[in-house]
KEGUVO-195160 format. One record per residue (C-alpha): x, y, z; residue in three letters; residue number from 1. Coordinates in Angstrom, 3 decimals, m for minus. Layout:
// KEGUVO-195160
c1, c2, c3, code, pos
X, Y, Z, ala, NUM
...
END
This chain:
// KEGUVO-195160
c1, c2, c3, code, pos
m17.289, 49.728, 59.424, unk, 1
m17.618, 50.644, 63.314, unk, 2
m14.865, 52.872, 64.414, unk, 3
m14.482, 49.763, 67.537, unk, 4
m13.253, 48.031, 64.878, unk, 5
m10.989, 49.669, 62.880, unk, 6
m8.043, 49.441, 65.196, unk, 7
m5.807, 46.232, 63.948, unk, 8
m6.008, 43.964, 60.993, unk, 9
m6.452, 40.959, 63.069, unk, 10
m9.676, 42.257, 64.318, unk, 11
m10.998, 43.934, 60.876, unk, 12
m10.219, 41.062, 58.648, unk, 13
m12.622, 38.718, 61.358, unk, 14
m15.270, 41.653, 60.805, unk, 15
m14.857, 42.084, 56.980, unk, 16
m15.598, 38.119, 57.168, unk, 17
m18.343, 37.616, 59.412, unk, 18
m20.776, 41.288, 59.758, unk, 19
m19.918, 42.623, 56.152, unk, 20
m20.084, 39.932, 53.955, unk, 21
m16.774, 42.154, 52.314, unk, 22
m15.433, 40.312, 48.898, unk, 23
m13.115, 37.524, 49.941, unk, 24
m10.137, 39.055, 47.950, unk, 25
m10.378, 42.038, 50.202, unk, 26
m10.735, 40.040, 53.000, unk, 27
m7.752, 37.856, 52.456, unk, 28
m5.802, 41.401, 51.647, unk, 29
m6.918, 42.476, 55.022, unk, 30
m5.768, 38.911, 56.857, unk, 31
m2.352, 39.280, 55.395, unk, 32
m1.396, 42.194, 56.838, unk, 33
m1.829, 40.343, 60.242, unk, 34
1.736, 38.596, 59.729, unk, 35
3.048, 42.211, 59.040, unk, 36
1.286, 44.516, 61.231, unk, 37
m0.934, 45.308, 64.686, unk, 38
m1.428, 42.679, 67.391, unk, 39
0.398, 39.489, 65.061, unk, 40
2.750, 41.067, 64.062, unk, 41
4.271, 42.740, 67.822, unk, 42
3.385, 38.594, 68.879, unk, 43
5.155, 37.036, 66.356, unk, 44
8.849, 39.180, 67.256, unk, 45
8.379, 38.074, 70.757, unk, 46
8.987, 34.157, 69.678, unk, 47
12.536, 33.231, 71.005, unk, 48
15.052, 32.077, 68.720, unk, 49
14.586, 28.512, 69.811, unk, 50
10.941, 28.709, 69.103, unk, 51
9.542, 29.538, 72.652, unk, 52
7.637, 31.913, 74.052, unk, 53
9.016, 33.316, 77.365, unk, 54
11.368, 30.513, 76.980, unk, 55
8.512, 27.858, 78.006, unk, 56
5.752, 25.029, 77.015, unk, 57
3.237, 26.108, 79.561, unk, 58
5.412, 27.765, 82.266, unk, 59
8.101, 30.858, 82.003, unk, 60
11.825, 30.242, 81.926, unk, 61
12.902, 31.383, 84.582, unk, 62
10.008, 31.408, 86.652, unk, 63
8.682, 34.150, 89.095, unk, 64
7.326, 33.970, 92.167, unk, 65
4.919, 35.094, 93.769, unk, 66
2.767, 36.758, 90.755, unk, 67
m0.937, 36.654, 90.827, unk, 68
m2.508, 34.153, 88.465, unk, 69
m1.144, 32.362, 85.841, unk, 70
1.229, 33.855, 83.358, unk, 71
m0.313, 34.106, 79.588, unk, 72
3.110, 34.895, 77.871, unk, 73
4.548, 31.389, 77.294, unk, 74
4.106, 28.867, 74.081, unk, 75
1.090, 27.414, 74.167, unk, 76
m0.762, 30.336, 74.671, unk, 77
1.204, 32.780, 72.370, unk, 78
0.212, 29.779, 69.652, unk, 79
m3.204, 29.901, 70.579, unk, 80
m3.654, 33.694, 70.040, unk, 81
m2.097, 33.820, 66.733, unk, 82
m4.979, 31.490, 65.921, unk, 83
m7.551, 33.735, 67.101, unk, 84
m6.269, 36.542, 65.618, unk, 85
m6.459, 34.858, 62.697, unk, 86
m2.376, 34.522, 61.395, unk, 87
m2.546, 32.813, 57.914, unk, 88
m1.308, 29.109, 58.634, unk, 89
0.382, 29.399, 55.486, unk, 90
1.930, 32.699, 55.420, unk, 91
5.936, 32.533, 56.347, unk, 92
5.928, 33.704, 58.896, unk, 93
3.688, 30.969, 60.320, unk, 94
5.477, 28.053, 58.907, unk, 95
8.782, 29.343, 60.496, unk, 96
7.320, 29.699, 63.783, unk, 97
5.464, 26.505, 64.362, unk, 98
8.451, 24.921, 62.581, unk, 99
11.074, 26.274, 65.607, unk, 100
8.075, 25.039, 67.906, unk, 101
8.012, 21.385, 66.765, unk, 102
11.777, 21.429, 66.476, unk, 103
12.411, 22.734, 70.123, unk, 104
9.545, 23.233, 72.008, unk, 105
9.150, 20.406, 74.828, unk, 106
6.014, 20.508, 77.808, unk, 107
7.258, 20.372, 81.071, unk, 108
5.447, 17.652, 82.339, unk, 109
7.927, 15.056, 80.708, unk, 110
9.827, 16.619, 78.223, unk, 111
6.940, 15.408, 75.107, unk, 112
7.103, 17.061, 72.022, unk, 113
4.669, 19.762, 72.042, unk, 114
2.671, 18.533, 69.266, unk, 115
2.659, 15.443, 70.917, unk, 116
0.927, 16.600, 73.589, unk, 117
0.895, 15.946, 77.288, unk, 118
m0.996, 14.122, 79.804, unk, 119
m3.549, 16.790, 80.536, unk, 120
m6.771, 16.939, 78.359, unk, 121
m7.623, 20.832, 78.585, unk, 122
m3.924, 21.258, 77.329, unk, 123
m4.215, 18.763, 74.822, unk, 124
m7.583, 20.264, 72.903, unk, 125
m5.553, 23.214, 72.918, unk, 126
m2.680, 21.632, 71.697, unk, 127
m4.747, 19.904, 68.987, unk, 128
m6.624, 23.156, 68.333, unk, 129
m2.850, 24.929, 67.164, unk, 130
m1.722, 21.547, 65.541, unk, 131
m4.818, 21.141, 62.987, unk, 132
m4.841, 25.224, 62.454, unk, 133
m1.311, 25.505, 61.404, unk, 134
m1.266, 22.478, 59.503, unk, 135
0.715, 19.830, 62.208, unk, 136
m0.343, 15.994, 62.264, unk, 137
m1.910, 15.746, 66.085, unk, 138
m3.871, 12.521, 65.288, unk, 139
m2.179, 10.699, 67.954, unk, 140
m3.382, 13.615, 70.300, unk, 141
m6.628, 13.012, 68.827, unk, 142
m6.996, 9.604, 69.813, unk, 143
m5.745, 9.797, 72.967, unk, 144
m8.756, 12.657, 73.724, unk, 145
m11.225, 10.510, 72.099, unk, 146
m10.372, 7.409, 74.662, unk, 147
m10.271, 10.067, 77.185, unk, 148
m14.013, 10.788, 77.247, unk, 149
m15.735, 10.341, 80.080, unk, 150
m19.110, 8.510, 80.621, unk, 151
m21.228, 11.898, 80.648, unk, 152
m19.726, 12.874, 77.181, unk, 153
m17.165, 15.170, 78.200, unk, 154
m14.261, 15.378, 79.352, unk, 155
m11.951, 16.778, 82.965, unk, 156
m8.442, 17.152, 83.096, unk, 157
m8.937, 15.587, 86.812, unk, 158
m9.690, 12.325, 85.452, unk, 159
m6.285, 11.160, 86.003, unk, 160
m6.675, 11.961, 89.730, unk, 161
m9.922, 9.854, 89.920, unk, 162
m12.911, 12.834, 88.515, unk, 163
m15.498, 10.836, 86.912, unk, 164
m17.635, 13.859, 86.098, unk, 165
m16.328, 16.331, 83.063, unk, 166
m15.289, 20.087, 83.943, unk, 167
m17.250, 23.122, 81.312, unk, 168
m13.481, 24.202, 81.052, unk, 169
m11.393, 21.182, 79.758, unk, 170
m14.859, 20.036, 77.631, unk, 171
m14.851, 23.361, 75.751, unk, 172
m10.713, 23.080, 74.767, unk, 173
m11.104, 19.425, 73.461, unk, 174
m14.496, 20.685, 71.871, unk, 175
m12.549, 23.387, 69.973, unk, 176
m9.716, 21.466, 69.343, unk, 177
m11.707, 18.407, 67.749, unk, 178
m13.732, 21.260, 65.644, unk, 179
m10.457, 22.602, 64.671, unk, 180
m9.089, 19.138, 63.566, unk, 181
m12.171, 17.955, 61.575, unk, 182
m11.962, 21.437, 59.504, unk, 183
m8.121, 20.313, 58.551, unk, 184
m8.617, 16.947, 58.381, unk, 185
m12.261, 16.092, 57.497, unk, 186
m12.460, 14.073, 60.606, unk, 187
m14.169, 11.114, 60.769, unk, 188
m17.115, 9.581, 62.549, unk, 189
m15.853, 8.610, 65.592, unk, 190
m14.316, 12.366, 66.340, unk, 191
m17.548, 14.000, 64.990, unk, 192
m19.675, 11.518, 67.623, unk, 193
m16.858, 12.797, 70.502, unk, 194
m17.547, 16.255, 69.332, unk, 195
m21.334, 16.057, 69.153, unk, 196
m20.949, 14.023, 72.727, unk, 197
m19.436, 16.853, 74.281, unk, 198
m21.712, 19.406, 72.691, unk, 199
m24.532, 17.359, 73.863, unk, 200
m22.703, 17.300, 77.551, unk, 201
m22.953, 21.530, 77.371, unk, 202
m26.154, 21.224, 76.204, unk, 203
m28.031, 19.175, 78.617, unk, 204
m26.902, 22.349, 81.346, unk, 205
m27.849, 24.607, 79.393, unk, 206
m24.151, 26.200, 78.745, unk, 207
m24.339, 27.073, 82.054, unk, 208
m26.399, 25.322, 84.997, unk, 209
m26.129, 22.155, 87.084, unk, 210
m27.630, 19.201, 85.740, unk, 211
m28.875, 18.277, 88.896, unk, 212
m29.812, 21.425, 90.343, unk, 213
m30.337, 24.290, 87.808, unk, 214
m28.069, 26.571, 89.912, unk, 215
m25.495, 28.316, 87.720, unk, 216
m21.939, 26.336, 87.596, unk, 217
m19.913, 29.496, 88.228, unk, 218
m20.585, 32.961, 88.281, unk, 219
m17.862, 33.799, 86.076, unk, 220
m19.186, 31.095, 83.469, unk, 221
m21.403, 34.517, 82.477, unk, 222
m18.860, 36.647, 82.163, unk, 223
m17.389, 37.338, 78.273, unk, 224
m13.389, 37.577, 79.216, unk, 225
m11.319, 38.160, 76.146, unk, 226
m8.565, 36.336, 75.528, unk, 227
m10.119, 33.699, 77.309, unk, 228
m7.346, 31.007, 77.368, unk, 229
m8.386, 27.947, 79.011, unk, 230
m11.148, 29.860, 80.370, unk, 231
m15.127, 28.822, 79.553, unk, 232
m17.232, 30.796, 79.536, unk, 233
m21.241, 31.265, 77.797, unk, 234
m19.800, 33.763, 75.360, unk, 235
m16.988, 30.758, 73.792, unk, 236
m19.331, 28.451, 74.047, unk, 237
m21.626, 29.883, 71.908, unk, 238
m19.047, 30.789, 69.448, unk, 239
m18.055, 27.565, 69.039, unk, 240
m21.354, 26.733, 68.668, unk, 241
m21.363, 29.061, 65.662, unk, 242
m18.192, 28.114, 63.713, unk, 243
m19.580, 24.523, 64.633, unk, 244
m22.523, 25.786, 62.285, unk, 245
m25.168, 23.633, 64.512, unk, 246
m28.389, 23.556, 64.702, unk, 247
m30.041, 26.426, 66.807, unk, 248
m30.567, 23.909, 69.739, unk, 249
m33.209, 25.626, 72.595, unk, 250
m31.243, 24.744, 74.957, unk, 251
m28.965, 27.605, 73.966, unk, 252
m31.683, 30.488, 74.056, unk, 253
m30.969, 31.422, 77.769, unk, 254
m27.098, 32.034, 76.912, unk, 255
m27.550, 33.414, 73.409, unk, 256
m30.499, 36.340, 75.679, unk, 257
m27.689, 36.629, 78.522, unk, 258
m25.197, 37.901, 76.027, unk, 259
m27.892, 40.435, 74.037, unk, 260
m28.924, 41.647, 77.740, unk, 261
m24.786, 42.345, 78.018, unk, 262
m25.145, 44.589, 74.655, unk, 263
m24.845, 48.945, 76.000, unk, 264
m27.162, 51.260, 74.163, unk, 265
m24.211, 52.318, 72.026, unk, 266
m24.321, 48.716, 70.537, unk, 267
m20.819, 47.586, 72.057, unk, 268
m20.694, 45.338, 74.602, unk, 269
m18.256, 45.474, 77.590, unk, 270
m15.126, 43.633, 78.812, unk, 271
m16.322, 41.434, 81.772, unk, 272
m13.321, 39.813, 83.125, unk, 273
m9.950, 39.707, 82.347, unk, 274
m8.080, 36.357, 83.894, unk, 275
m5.729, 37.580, 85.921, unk, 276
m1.886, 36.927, 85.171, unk, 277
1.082, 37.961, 83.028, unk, 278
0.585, 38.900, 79.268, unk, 279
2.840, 40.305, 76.448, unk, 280
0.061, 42.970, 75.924, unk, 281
m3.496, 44.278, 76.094, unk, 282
m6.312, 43.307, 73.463, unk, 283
m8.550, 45.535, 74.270, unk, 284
m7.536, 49.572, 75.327, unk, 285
m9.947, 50.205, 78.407, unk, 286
m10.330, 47.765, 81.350, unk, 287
m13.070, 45.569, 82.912, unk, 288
m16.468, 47.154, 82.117, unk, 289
m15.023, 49.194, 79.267, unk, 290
m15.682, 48.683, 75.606, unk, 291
m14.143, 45.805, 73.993, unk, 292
m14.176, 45.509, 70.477, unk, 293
m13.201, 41.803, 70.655, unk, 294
m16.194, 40.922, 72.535, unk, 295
m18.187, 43.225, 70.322, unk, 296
m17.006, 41.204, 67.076, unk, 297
m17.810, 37.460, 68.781, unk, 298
m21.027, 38.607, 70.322, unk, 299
m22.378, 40.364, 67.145, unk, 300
m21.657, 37.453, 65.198, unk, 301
m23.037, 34.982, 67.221, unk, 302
m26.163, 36.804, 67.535, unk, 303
m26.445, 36.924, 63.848, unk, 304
m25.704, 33.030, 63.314, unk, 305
m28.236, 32.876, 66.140, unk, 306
m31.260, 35.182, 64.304, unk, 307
m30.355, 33.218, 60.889, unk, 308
m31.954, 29.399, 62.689, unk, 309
END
């Protein structure tokens, strides 16, 4: 194995999985040390007695002013890392936490139960995403998303305020969290034609480009940023893409060549961006344009679903 890689469970068990093809005993035996040990394990002591996070849904209790960005350190997004890291949803450690977080947790916007979700779509994929994974019933959140969708086949956590057109950000969080459900769930047909809507919606820009012009959306849609959060970016998209399993679509080739052109001559590829804002602790040792082993892993990976079509 790389020496990039051998640096915490969470990130070796992913590796043993997806670049090794390592037995699935000893990749299990590697995943359950992430309740016990590295990055999981320092995330999972932070959790408050009450269940929280920094003592918040979405926003620090108390709040501070005046910092730059948004702060990552709260509940929904401490739930949303375990995930990527890869926590065990059964391990006890997981049922205890998400059990204090459906007991206590509430969102700010009107007190909801967190697993109930909010108003806001981009929160509620990700809310779905952490439901389905560690084994909560979110298929009211579900439906709500699904009647949510807008006419283009996404989705934009401005509709409520009168957007008609979806946003690359809140489509990728429902996409993931509708993935993430039909994997626990099975699904069904009308979330598998939402999710394949919403694929379809990333698709027709080519991850990345107007529809109407060509131009690129956002610079920093070509950035790889790791964690990403609510963040999209060409890098997530094509993972999900991959854990989707779907077909090697064209459409995808410029993304799939702007992340090998990313790739140093040492094989690694760099940390592009790091969304700016509070967080418990680094993933990655070295800054912006350093190596990051995280982006190494989902770029590797994706490449290789991508060379298997």
């Amino acid at each position: 194995m790389d020496a990039l890689f051998d640096t915490d469970p969470a990130l070796r068990w992913q590796v043993m999985r997806d670049l090794t093809g390592a037995p699935a005993a000893d990749v299990a035996t590697e995943r359950a040390r992430v309740e016990h040990e590295g990055l999981g394990a320092r995330l999972l002591a932070l959790q408050g007695d009450d269940g929280m996070w920094d003592g918040g849904a979405l926003f620090p209790v108390p709040r501070a002013e005046g910092e730059p960005g948004q702060p990552w350190t709260t509940t929904m997004h401490s739930l949303q890392t375990l995930r990527i890291l890869g926590l065990d949803p059964d391990c006890a450690s997981a049922r205890r936490a998400v059990g204090l977080v459906a007991e206590n947790a509430r969102w700010e916007n009107d007190g909801q139960r967190f697993f109930d979700g909010e108003v806001e779509p981009c929160i509620n994929g990700r809310t779905v995403e952490t439901g389905a994974y560690f084994g909560v019933d979110v298929t009211p959140v579900v439906e709500r998303l699904l009647a949510e969708r807008l006419p283009d086949g996404g989705w934009n956590c401005e509709a409520e305020n009168g957007s008609v057109r979806s946003s690359f950000d809140t489509t990728i969080n429902v996409l993931d969290g509708l993935l993430a459900f039909e994997r626990a769930t099975g699904g069904s047909a009308g979330v598998r034609d939402a999710r394949r809507a919403g694929e379809e919606y990333l698709l027709e820009r080519g991850l990345f480009r107007r529809r109407s012009t060509g131009e690129v959306v956002r610079p920093e849609y070509l950035d790889m940023a790791f964690p990403y959060y609510w963040h999209y970016d060409v890098l997530r998209a094509l993972d999900h893409f991959r854990a989707a399993d779907a077909d090697r679509d064209p459409r995808m080739a410029e993304a799939v060549e702007l992340v090998r052109a990313k790739r140093r001559p040492d094989g690694i590829w760099p940390l592009d961006r790091v969304h700016p804002g509070r967080v418990h602790f680094a993933f990655d040792e070295g800054g912006v344009g350093e190596p990051s082993a995280w982006n190494t892993l989902r770029a590797r990976r994706v490449l290789e679903w991508w060379g298997r079509g």
